[in-house]
C-alpha positions as CSV (number, residue, x, y, z in Angstrom):
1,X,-16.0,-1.8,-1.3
2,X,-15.6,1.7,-2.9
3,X,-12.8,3.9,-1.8
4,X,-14.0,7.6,-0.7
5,X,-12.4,10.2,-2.9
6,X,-9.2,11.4,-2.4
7,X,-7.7,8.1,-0.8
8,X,-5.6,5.6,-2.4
9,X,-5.4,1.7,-2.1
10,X,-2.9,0.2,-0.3
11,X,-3.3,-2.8,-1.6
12,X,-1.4,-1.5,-4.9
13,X,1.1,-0.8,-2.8
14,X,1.7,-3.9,-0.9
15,X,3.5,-7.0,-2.6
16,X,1.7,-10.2,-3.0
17,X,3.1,-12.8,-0.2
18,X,3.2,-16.4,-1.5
19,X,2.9,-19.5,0.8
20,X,5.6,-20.0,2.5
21,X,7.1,-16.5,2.5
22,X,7.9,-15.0,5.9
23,X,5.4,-12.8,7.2
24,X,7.0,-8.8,6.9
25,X,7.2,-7.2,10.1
26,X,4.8,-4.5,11.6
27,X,4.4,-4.0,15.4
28,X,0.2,-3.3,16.6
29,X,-1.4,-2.5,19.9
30,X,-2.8,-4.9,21.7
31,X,-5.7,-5.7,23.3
32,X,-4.6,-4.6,26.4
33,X,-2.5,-1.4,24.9
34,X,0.7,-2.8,24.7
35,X,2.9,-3.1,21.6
36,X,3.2,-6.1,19.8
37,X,5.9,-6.3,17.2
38,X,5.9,-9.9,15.4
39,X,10.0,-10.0,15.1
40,X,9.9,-10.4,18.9
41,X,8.0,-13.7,18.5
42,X,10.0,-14.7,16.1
43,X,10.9,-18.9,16.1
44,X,7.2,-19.0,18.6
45,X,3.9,-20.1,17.1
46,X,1.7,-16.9,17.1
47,X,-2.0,-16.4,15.6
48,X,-3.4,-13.2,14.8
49,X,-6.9,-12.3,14.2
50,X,-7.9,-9.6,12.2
51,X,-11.8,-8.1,12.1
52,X,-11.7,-5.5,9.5
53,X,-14.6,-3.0,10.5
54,X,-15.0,-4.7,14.2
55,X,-16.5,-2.1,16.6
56,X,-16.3,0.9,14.1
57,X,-20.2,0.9,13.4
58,X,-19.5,0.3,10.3
């Protein structure tokens, strides 16, 4: 996938997580509109799925 001009990659700037590594934390909308920050779950089993380009036409 090409990157449009005058944007950057944030993959460079992201470090590489390796197995076992705990995941860094970020806090989303949900579904529903609510905040969901993963320290909260913290010690719970959680799954998230991500679908890059879902519903954007793309």
């Amino acid at each position: 996938m090409a990157i449009e001009k005058g944007r950057t990659s944030k993959a460079s700037e992201t470090p590489t997580l390796k197995v076992g590594d705990p995941a860094p934390d970020f806090t989303l909308s949900s579904h529903t509109g609510e905040e969901f920050t993963l320290s909260q779950k913290r010690g719970t089993n959680v799954v998230i799925a991500f679908y890059p380009f879902a519903f954007t036409g793309v």
